[in-house]
N, CA and C atoms as a LAMMPS dump frame, in Angstrom:
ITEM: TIMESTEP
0
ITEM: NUMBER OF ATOMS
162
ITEM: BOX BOUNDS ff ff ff
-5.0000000000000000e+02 5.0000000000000000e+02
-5.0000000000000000e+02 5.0000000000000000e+02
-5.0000000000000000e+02 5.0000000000000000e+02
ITEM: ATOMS id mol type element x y z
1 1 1 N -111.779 -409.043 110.21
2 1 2 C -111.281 -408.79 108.873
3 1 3 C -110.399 -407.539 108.913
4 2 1 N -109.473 -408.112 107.837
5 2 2 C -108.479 -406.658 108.107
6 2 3 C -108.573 -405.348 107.072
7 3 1 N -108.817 -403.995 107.697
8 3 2 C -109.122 -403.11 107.036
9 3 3 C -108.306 -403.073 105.509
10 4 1 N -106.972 -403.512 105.741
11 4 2 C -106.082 -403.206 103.998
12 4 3 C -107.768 -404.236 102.881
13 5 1 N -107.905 -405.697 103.139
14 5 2 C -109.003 -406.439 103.285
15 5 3 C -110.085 -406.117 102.272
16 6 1 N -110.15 -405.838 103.512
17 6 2 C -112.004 -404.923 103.523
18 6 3 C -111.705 -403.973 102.285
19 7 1 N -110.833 -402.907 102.356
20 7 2 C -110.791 -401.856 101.334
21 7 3 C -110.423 -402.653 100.13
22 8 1 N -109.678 -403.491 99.7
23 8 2 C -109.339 -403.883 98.879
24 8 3 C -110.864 -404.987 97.952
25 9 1 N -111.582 -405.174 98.88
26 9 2 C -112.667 -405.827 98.477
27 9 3 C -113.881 -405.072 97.996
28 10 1 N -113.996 -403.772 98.698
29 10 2 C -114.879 -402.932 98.192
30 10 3 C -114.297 -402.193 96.766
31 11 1 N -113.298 -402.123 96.599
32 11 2 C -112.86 -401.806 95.424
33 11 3 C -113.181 -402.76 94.334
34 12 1 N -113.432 -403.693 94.507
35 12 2 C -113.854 -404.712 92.962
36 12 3 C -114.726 -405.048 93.395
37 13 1 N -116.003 -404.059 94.268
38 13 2 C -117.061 -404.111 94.261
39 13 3 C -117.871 -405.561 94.801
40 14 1 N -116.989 -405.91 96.067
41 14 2 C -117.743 -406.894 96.772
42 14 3 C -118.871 -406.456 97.635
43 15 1 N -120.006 -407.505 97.427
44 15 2 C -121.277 -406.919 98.089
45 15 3 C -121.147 -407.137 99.396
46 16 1 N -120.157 -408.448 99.856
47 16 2 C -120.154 -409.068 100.64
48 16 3 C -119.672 -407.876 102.066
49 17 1 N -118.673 -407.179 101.087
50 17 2 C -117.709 -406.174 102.107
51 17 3 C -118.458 -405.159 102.405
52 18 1 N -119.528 -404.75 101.228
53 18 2 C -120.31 -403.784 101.488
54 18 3 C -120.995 -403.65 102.494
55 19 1 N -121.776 -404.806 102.764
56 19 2 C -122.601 -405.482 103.663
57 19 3 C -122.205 -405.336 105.551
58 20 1 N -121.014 -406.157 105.229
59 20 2 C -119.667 -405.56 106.545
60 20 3 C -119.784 -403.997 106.893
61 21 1 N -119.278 -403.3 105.997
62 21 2 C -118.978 -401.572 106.561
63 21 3 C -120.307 -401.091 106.91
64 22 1 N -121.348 -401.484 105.931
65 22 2 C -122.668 -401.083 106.272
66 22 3 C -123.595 -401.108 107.749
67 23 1 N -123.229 -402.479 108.058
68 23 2 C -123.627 -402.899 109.319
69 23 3 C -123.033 -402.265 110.441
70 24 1 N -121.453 -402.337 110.211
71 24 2 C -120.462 -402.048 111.172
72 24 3 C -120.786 -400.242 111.618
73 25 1 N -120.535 -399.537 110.497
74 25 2 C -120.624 -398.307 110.459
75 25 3 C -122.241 -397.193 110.527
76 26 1 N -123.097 -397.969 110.309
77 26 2 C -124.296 -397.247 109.968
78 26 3 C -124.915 -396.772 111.12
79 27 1 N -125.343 -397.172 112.164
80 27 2 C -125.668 -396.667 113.412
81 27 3 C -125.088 -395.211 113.82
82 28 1 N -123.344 -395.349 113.979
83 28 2 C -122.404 -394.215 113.321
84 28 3 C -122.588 -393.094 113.173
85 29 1 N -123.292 -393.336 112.054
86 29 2 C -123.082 -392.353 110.486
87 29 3 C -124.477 -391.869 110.655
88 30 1 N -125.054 -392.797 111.199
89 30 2 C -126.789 -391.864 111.34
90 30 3 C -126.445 -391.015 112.456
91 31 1 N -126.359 -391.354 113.686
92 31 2 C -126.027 -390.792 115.007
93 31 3 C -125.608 -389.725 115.39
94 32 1 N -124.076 -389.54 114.259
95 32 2 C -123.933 -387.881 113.387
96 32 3 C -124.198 -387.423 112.844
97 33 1 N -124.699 -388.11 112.026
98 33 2 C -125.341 -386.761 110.596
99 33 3 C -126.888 -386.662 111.778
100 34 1 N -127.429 -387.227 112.836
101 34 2 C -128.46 -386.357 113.472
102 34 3 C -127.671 -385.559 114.203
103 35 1 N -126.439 -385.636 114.692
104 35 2 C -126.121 -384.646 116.191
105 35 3 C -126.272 -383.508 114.938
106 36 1 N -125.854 -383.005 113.814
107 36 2 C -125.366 -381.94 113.135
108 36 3 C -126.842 -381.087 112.384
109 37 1 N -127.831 -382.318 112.141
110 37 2 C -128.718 -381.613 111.217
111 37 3 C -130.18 -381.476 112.553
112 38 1 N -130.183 -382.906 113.377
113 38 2 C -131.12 -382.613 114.233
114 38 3 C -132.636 -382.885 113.534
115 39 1 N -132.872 -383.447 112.671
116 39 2 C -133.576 -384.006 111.606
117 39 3 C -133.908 -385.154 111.351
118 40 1 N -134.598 -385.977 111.606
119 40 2 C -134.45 -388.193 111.564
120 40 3 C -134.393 -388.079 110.065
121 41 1 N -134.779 -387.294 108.995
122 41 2 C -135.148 -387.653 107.644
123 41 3 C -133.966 -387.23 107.438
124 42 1 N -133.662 -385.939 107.27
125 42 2 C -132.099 -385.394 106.824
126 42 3 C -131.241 -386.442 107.122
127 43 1 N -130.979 -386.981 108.346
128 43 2 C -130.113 -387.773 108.755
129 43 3 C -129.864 -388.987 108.057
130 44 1 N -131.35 -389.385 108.021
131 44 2 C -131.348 -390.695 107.151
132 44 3 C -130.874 -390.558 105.555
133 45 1 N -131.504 -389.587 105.282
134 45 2 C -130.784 -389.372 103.884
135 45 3 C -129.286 -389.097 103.531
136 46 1 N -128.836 -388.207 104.447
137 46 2 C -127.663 -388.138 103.976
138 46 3 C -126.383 -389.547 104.75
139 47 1 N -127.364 -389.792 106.191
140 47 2 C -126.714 -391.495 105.894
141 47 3 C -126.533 -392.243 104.491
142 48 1 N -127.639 -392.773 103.946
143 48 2 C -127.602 -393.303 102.727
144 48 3 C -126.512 -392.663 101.384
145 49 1 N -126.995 -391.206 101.6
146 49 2 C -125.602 -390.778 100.425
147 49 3 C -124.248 -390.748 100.871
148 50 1 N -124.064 -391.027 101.73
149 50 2 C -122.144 -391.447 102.53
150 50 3 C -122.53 -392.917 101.951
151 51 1 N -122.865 -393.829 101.989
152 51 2 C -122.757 -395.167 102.008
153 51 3 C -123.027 -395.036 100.148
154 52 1 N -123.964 -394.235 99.667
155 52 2 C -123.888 -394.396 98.265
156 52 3 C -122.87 -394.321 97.533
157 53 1 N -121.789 -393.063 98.382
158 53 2 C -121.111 -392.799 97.588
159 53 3 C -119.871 -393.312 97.671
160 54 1 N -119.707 -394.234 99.42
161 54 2 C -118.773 -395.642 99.31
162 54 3 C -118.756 -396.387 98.267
């Protein structure tokens, strides 16, 4: 799927696309927010608020 796509789908709030970045990206997004905080809970949380606030 093509990123113009994808962005354009999360904008009128497709779950479907959500679902996509979520999967794609989340491993990611945890992986750093631990290298920085060093924390599994911190990490996890502020994983979830990047994706909330997608």
């Amino acid at each position: 799927m093509k990123t113009e796509t994808i962005v354009q789908k999360l904008k009128k709030g497709d779950v479907q696309a959500f679902r996509f970045v979520y999967e794609l990206f989340y491993k990611s997004a945890f992986k750093a927010a631990f290298f920085i905080c060093n924390d599994f809970g911190l990490a996890e949380d502020a994983t979830h608020e990047a994706f909330l606030k997608l």
